[in-house]
Every structure is written in C-alpha cells, then in structure tokens.
C-alpha positions, 0 to 999 in steps of 0.5 A: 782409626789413625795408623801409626807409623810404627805400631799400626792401626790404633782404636779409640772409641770415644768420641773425643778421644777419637778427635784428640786421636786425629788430632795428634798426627797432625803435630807430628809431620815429621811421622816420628811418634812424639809430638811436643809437650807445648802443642799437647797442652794447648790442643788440651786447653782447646778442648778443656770444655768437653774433657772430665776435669779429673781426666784433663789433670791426668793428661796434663801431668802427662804432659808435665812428666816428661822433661826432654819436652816430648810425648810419645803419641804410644803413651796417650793412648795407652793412658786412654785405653786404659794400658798403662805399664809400671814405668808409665804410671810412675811418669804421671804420678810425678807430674801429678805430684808436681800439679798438687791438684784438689783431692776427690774428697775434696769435692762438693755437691756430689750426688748419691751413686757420686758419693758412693763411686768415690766411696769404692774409690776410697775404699780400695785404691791407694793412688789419688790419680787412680781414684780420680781416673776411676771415679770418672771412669766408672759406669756401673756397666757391667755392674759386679754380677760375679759376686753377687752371682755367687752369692745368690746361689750359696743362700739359695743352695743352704735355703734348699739344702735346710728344708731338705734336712729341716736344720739350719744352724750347724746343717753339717751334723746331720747325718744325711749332710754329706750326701749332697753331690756337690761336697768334697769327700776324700772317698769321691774325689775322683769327681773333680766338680766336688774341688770347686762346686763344695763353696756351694755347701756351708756348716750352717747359718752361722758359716754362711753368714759371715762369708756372705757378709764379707763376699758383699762388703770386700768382694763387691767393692773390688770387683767394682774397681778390679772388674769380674774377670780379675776378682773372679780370677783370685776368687777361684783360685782360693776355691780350689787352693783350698780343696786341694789344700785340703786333699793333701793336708788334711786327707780324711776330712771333707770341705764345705764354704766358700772360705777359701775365696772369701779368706783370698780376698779378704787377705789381700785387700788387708795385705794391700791396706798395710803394704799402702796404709799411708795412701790407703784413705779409707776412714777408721782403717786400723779398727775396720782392720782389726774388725776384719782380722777378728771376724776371720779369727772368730770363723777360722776358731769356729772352723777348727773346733767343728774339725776336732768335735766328735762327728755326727757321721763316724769315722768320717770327722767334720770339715777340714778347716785347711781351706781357710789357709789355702785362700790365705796363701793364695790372696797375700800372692795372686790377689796382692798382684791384682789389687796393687795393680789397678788398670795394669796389665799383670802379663808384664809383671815379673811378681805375676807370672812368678806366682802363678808358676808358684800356683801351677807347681802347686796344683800339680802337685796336689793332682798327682798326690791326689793320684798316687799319694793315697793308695801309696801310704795305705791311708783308711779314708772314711766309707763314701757317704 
C-alpha cells in the first residue's frame, strides 16, 4: 500500500483500485495530499475502459464538486472504501447534479439477478448515486443469512412447538403453552434469555405468518443494502426494547413473537419512505404503504384483543401486546439512523449517538425497575408456570 503523507498507510483491494491508488501520488510530487481535478480526469478517461460506467460517474462528479480545482487524495479512498462522511456525500451529490447522467432505471438489457439488485435498489434507497453505487457494488457475498436465519428457526421452533401441543392456530391458549423454557414470564424474568429467546414463540399460525412475511419482504431487502451487521443491530434492539417494554409497562403478562424486531424494521423503512417520498422511486409506494400500515394495524388489533381475552391459563392473562410498541419506538430512532445513512459511518453521526444514549438510559432503566420496582410496589405476579 502507498503511504500517505499525513495519514499513513493506505489498503486498497481492488485491483484497479490499487493501480489508481499508485497512480495518484505521482500527480502529487509536492506530497501535499491534493492532486488537481484536470489530472483526476484524465487518469479517469485513460482507464474509463476497465471502471463499472456507474463507478466512473461517481468519481467524475468527484471531480466536478470541487470548485477550487483540487481533490484530496483522503476523499478517493474514502469513496473507494466505502467511508464516506455527510459533508462528503453532499460534495458528489452536487457534482452528480451537475453531470444529469441516465437513471439506473433507465437501463436496458439487464438480466434476472440485475433486475432483481436494481429492484432492492429501488426499493430501499432514496439517493440515484446511492443505488448506482449500490447495484455495482453488490455481490451477493455474504447473501442476507441473518434474516433468513432467523426466520428459519422461528417455523422450525412453531412446527416443533404444534406437534408437541397438537395445535397450531391460537397455540397460546393451550394450557401447557407457557411452559416452554424460551417465553418471557414475569414470574421467571431472572432468566434474562427469556428477554430475547421469546421471538422464537408466536400466538399461533396467524402471528407467525404475518411477521414472517414482512421479516422476508422488509428485513431481506434491507439487509441486502444495509448488510447483517446493521439490520441485525435494529432487529435486536426492538427484541429486546420490546421485552422490557414489557416488563415495565404491562407487568403481569408474558411475551411471544417476534413483532418487536419485525415492527423496528418496518417502521423505520416506512418512516424512511415519508422523511425521502420524493426520492423514494419504489412503484405504488402511497398503496404499498398503506398495505403495510393495515397489516401492522390488523396484527397489533389481534395482539390487543388476545391481551384483554379471557386466558386459557388463569390468573396468568395472554401476551402483552406492549412489545409491538417497544419496536416501534426503537425503528423511528436507531433504524431511521441506519437506513438514512447508506455506507456512512454512523459513529459520526450526532442523531446516533444521541439515540442510542436515549436506548442505553432506557435499559437500564428497565434492569433496575425489573430489580427493584416489583417487590417495591408489592405487585401479585401470576404463579410460575
């Protein structure tokens, strides 16, 4: 790697990317870290032949963004790398302005798996440069194993779970239901797995379903952009905002389902969706929308109305449907973070690090409400199961 004068060694791994990398220093003898925009180009056109015509367009409005005729060799390889900062993105959104290139949907001739990437594309991001870098970018490497995971082991736990029981619609009323080591009940919540391990339990078929169906048709998608990491991130943090949701508002019921993740990512791509409609370009977003709110609607109504039925297991009353909000809360914050911020480093964002300080005082709230609050207002829990 080529070591730059004031920041020290720098990776790149691809191989035109290496050669472009060696390249640059030598339009900068003076070892100042700019190289003029006039060279950028032309080093550009003489390897146009061998760059993704997407990628060139991104480094050419690059080169258009900066006025005073310079680029800071730091930039190129943060757009190579993929660590771009806001002040960043706005410099090539700009100069991308400024080229009024052809859309990616514009585009002809594209294959199967090509329609599909610009499809996610489309779907999720709301910056054409962003799709464009994204659609040339994509490899399918890893593919989005954490969704799938997961929601592979949710039917495989309710297929195991009804042939035990022998029920499969409405599983929660049976009477042996709560039993399964892997449910959050207030009386057990000293095993701190039941916080998380309870997305692993639905109601019945009916809860699973919907929340399998939007995990593959929201959580898939994202990850697919957004990658297993950051996906994963706001998944799990409505898990277990929502347990402990749970714990402290409706203190006397028990939790199952996944809704809590399901309900963060699905309310922060819808909250992503309005905060950028006129760059979203997904088709039929207003009715795709307001599909999405009615199903939610539907599964939070049915979660409501199985809370406040008479219970199969008196005086322990059926699961709370407070999770659902928990996910809520936790996707218009964290996850509108993560999806506005395609490729950013979210370390350097103020509304971040604001909000996960928001989560963190949360949590250990709820920890010590769990430890104290209960035994402190005298509260009659329902008898372990």
């Amino acid at each position: 790697p080529w070591k730059h004068p004031r920041r020290g060694p720098v990776l790149c791994w691809a191989p035109l990317t290496l050669r472009l990398c060696v390249l640059l220093p030598q339009f900068d003898p003076g070892n100042t870290g700019y190289i003029s925009t006039g060279k950028f180009r032309s080093l550009l056109e003489s390897h146009s032949s061998k760059l993704d015509p997407h990628k060139r367009e991104v480094l050419l409005a690059l080169a258009d963004s900066h006025a005073d005729g310079q680029i800071c060799y730091q930039d190129f390889v943060n757009l190579m790398s993929n660590k771009r900062s806001n002040s960043f993105r706005q410099a090539i959104l700009q100069g991308n302005r400024r080229l009024c290139s052809k859309a990616l949907l514009e585009e002809k001739g594209l294959n199967l798996s090509q329609r599909l990437i610009r499809h996610v594309a489309y779907e999720t991001l709301p910056r054409e440069i962003d799709r464009k870098w994204y659609y040339d970018s994509y490899t399918c490497c890893p593919p989005p194993w954490f969704m799938i995971t997961v929601t592979l082991l949710e039917v495989a736990f309710f297929l195991y779970n009804g042939v035990s029981l022998d029920q499969f619609v409405l599983q929660v009323t049976h009477p042996r239901y709560l039993k399964n080591s892997l449910v959050y009940h207030p009386q057990l919540r000293a095993q701190a797995w039941r916080f998380l391990t309870y997305i692993f339990m639905h109601a019945g078929i009916e809860h699973l379903g919907l929340n399998v169906v939007l995990q593959l048709l929201v959580g898939v998608p994202l990850e697919m952009v957004h990658g297993a990491t950051r996906i994963g991130l706001v998944y799990v943090a409505g898990v277990v905002a929502g347990s402990l949701a749970v714990s402290v508002a409706d203190m006397t019921a028990p939790v199952v389902g996944s809704s809590g993740g399901v309900y963060a990512l699905v309310s922060a791509h819808l909250a992503n969706i309005v905060m950028n409609w006129s760059g979203m370009k997904c088709q039929f977003k207003l009715l795709r929308m307001a599909v999405a709110l009615v199903c939610m609607s539907m599964e939070f109504g049915r979660a409501v109305w199985l809370r406040f039925h008479p219970s199969a297991y008196p005086p322990c009353p059926h699961p709370s449907f407070v999770a659902h909000l928990g996910g809520v809360a936790v996707g218009i914050t964290l996850g509108v973070v993560v999806l506005r911020n395609y490729e950013q480093r979210l370390q350097d964002q103020s509304l971040w690090w604001i909000f996960v300080a928001m989560y963190t005082v949360f949590v250990l709230f709820a920890v010590f409400w769990n430890i104290f609050a209960y035994t402190l207002l005298d509260l009659k829990l329902p008898p372990p199961p």
